[in-house]
N, CA, C and O of each residue as an XYZ file, in Angstrom:
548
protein
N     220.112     32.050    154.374
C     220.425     30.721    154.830
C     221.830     30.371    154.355
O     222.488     30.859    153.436
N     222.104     29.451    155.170
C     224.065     29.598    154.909
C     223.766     28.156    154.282
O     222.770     27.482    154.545
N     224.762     27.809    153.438
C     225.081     26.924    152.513
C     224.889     25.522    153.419
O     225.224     25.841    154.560
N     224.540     24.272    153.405
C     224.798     23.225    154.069
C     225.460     22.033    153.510
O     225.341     21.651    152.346
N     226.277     21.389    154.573
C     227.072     20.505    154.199
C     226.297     18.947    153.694
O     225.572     18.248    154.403
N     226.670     18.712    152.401
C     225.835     17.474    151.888
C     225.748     16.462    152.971
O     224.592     16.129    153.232
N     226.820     15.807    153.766
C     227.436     14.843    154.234
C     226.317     15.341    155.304
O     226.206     14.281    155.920
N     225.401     16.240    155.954
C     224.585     16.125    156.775
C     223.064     15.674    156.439
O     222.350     15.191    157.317
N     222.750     15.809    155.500
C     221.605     14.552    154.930
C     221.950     13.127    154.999
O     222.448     12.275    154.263
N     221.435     13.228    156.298
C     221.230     11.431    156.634
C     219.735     10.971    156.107
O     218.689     11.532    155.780
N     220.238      9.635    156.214
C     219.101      8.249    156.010
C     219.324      7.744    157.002
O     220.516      7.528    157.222
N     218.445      7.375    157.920
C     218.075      6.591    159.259
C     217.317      5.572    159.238
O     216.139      5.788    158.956
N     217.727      4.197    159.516
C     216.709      2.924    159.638
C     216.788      2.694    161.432
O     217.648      2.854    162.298
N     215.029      2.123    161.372
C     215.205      1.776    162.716
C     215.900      0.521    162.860
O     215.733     -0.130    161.829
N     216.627     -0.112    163.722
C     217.446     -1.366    163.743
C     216.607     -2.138    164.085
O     216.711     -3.177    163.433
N     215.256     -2.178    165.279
C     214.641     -2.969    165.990
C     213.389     -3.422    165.672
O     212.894     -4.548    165.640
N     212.901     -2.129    165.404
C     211.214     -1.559    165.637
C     210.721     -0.740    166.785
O     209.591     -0.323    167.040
N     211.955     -0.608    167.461
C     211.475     -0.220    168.762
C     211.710      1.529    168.550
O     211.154      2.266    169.364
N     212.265      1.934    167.811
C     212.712      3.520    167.660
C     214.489      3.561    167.646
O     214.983      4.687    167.592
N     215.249      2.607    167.684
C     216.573      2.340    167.621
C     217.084      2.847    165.840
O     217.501      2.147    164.917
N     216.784      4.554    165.933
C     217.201      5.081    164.438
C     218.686      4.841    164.224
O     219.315      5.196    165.222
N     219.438      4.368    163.282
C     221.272      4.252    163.312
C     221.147      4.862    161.590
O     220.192      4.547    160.880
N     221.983      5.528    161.235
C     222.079      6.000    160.055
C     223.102      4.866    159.161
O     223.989      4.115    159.566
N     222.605      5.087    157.914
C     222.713      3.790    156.909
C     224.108      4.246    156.485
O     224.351      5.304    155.905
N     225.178      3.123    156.922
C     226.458      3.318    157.010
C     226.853      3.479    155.647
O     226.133      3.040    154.751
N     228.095      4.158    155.366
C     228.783      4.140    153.800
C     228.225      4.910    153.199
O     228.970      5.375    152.336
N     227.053      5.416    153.175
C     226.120      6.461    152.420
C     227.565      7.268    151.634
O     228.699      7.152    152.097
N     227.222      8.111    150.333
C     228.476      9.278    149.796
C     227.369     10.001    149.604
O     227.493     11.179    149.938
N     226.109      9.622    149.089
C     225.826     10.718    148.153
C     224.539      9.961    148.904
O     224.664      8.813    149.328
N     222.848     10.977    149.073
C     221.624     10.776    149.270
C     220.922     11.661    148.775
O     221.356     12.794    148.567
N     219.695     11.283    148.501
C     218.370     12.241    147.950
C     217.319     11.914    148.346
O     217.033     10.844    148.882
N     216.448     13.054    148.058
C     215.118     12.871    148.542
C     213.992     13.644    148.053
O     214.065     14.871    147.986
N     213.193     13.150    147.786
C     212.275     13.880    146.934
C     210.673     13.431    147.681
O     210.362     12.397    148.272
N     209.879     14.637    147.378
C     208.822     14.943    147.980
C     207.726     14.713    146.636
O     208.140     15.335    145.658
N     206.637     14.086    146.408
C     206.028     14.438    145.097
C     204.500     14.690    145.692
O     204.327     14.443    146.886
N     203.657     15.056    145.095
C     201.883     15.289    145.435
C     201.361     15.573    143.953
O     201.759     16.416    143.149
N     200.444     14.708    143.845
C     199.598     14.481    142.560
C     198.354     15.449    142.754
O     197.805     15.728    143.821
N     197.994     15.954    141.321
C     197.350     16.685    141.359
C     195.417     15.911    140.630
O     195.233     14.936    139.901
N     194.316     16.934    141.288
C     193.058     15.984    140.637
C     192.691     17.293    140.132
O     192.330     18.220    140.857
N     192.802     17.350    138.754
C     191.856     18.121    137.891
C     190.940     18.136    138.050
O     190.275     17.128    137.810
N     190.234     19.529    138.654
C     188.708     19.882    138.199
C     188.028     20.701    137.514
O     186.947     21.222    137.790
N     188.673     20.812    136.610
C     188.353     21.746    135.503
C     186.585     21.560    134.977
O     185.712     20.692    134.982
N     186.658     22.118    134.813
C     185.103     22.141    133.406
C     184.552     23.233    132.921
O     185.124     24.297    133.159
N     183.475     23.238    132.233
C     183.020     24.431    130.991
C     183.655     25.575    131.801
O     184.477     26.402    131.408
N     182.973     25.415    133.285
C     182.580     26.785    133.520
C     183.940     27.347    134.194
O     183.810     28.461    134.702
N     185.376     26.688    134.293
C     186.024     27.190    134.908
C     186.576     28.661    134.263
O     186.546     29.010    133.083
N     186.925     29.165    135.064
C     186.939     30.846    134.708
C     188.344     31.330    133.680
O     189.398     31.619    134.245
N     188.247     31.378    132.259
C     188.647     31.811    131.651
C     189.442     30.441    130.767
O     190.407     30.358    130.006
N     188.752     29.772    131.167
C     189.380     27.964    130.303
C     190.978     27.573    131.266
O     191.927     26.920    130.833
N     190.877     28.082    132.362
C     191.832     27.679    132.886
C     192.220     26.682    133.965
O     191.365     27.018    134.785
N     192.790     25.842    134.478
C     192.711     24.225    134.602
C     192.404     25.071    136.157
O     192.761     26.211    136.454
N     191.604     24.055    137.016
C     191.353     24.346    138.318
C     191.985     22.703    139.190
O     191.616     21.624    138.726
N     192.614     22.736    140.019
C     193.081     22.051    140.619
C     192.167     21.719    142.324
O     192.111     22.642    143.137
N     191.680     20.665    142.574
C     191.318     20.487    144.448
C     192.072     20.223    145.443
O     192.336     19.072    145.792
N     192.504     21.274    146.013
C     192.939     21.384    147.152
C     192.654     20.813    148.087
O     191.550     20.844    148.631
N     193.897     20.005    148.532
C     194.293     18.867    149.669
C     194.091     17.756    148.857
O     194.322     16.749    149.526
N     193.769     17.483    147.730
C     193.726     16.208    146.638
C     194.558     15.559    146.827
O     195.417     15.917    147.633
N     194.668     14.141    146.062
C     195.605     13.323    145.349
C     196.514     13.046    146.205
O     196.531     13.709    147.241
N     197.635     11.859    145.971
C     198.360     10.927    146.375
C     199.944     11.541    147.118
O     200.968     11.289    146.483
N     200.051     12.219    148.262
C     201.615     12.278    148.404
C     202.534     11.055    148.532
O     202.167      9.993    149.034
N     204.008     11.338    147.937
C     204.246     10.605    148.386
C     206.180     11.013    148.343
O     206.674     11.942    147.705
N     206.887     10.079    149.150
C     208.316     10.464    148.968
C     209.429      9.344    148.701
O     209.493      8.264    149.288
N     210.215      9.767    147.792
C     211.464      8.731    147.519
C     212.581      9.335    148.265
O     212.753     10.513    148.580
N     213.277      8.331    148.476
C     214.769      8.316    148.950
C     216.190      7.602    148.244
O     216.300      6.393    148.041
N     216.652      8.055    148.102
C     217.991      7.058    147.414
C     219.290      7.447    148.227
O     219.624      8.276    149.073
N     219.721      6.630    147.670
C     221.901      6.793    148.471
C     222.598      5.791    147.496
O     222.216      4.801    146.871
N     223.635      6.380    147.612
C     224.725      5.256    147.211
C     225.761      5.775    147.807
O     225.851      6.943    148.184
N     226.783      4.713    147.937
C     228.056      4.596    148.802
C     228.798      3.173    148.834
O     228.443      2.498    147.868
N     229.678      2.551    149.617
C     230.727      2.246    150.083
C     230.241      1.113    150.542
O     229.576      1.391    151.540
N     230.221     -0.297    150.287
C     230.099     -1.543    151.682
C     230.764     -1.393    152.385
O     231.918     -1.077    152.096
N     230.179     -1.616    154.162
C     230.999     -1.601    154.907
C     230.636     -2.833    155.820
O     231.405     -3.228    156.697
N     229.645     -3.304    155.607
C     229.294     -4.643    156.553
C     228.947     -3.980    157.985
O     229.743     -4.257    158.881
N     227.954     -3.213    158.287
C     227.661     -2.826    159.244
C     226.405     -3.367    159.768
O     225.922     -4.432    159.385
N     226.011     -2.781    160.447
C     224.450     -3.557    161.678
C     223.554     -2.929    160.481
O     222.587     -3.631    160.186
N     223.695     -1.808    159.786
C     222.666     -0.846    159.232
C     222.597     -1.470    157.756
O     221.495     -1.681    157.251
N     223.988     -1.816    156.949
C     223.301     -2.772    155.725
C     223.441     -4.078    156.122
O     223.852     -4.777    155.195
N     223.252     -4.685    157.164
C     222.285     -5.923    156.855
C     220.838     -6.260    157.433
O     220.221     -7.314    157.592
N     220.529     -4.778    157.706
C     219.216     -4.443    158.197
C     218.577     -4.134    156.847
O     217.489     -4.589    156.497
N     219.385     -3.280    156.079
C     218.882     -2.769    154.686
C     218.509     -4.250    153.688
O     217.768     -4.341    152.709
N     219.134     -5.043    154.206
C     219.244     -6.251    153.324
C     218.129     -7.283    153.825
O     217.404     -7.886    153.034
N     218.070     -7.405    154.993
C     216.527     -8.110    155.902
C     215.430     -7.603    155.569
O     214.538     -8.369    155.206
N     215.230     -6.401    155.596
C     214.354     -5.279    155.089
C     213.962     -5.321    153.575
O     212.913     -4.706    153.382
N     214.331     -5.696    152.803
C     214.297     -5.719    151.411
C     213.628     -7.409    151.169
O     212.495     -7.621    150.739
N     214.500     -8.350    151.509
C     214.295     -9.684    150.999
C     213.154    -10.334    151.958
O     212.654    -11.389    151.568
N     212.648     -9.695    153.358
C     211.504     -9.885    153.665
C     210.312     -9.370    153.793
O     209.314     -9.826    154.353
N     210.505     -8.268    153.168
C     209.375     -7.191    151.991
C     208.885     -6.124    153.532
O     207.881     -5.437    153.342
N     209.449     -6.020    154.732
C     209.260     -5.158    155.446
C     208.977     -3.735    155.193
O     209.545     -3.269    154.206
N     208.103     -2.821    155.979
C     208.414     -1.242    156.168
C     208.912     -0.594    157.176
O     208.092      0.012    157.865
N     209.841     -0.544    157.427
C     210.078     -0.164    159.148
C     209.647      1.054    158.736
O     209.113      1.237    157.641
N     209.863      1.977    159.619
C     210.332      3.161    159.644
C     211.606      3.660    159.806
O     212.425      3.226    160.617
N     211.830      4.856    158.792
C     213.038      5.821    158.452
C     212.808      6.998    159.030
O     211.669      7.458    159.110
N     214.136      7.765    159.613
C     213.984      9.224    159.299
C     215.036      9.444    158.374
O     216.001      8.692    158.240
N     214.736     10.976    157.442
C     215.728     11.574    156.834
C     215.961     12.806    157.874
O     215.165     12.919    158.807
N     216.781     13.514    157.767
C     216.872     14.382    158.715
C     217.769     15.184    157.307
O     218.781     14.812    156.713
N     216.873     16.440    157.112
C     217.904     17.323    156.494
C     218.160     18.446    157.350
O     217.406     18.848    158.236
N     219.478     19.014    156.970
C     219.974     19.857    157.751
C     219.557     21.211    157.327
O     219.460     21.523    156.140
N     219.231     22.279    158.641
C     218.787     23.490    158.814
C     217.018     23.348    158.597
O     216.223     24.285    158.683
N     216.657     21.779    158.271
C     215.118     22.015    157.732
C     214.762     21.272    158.750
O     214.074     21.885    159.566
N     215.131     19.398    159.181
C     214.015     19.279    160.073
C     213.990     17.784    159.704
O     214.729     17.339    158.826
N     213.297     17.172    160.258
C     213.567     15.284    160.340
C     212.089     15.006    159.831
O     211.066     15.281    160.458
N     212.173     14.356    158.462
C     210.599     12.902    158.149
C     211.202     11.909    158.556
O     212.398     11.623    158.502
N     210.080     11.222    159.098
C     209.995      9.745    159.769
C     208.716      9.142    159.535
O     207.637      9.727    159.629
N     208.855      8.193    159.290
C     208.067      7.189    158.594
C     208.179      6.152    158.069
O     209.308      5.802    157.726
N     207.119      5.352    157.838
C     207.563      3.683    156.925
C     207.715      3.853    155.827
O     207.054      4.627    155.134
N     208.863      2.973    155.370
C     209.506      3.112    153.987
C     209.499      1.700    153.732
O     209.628      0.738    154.489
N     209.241      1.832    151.938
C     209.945      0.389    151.642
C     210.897      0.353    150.141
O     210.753      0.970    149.086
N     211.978     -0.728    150.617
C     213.372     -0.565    150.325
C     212.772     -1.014    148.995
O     212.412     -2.191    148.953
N     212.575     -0.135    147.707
C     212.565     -0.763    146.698
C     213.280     -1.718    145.442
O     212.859     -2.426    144.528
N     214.675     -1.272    145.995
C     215.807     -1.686    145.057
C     217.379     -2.090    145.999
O     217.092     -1.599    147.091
N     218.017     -2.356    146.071
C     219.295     -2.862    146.240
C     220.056     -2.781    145.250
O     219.757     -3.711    144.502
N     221.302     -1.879    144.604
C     222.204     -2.900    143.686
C     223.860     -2.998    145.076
O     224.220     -2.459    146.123
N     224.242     -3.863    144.276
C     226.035     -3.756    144.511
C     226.303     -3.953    143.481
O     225.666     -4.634    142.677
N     227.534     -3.259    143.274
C     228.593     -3.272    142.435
C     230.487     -3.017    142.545
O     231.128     -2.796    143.573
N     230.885     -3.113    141.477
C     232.534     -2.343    142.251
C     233.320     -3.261    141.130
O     232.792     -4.292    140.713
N     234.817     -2.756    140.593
C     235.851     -2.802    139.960
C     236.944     -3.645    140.992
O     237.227     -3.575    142.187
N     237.534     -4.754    139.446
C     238.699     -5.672    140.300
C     239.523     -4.666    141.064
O     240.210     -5.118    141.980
N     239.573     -2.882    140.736
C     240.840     -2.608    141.740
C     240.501     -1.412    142.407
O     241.275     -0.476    142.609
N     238.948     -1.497    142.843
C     238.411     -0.460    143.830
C     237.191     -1.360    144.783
O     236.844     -2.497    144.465
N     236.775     -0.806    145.686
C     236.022     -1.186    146.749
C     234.684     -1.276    146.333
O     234.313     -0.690    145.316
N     233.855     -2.013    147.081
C     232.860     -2.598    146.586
C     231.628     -1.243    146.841
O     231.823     -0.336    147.651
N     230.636     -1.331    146.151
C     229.804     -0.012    146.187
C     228.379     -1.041    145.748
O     228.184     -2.057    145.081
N     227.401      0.122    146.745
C     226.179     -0.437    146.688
C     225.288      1.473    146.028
O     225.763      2.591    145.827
N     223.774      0.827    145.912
C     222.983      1.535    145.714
C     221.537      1.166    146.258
O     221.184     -0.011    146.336
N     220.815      2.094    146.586
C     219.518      1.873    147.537
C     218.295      2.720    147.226
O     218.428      3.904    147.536
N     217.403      2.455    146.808
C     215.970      3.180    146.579
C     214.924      2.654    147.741
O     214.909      1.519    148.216
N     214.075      3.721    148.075
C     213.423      3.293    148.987
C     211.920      4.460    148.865
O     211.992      5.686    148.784
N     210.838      3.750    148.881
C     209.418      4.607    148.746
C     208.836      4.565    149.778
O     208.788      3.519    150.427
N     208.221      5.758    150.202
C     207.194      5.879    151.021
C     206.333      4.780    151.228
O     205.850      4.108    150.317
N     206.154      4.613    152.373
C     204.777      3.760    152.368
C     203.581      3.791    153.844
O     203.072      2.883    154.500
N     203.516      4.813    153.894
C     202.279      5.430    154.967
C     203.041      6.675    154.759
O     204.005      7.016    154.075
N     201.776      7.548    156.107
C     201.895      8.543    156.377
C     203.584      8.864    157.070
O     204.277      8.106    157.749
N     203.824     10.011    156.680
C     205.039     10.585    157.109
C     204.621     11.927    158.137
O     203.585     12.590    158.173
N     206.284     12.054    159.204
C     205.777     13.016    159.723
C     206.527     14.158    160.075
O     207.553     13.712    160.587
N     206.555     14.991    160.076
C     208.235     16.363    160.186
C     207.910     16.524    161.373
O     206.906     16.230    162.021
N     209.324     17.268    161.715
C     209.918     17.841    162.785
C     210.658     18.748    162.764
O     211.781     18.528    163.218
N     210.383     19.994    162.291
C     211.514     21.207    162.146
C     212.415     21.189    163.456
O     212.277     20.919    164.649
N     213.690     21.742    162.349
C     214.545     21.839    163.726
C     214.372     23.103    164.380
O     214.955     23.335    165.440
């Protein structure tokens, strides 16, 4: 697999509800993380005292973050409607060479920040909140 360019991990909000995905302007830097909890089922008899885990168990779930640049676009003051009226739209991430999740997210955090002699900079957390769904490319 050939190396991929960061700057192609997008974050996508829908603008409408209607499926109108626009990627979340100013982004520099994004992440994304996948997690799944595990349900111990261990007991006496497991074979050799060693922890047994149930398969298809426990809670998935996924975070997203970014930070970047204000730019006053359609996409952060969607991020900003989205937050202060406790909405989930749906997101896609789309990573590159792997394939697009889409799903409802909710914007957990907001900051801004920025220096008297540089440009203003924000930060964004955002959690799963339903089922998600891929799309290899």
């Amino acid at each position: 697999m050939a190396v991929q360019n960061g700057k192609d991990l997008l974050i996508k909000v829908d603008l409408t509800g209607g499926g109108n995905f626009q990627t979340v302007a100013g982004l520099r830097a994004t992440r994304v993380s996948f997690n799944a909890e595990s349900v111990d089922v261990t007991s006496l008899d497991s074979a050799g005292g060693w922890r047994e885990l149930l398969a298809g168990a426990g809670v998935k779930s996924a975070n997203l973050s970014g930070s970047g640049i204000f730019r006053d676009a359609a996409s952060d003051a969607r991020m900003r409607q989205i937050f202060f009226d406790g909405e989930m739209p749906d997101f896609q991430v789309v990573i590159p060479d792997f394939g697009t999740i889409e799903g409802p997210f909710q914007v957990t955090s907001i900051d801004y920040g920025g220096t008297h002699d540089g440009e203003a900079t924000y930060e964004v957390a955002l959690a799963s909140a339903g089922r998600l769904t891929f799309t290899a490319f």
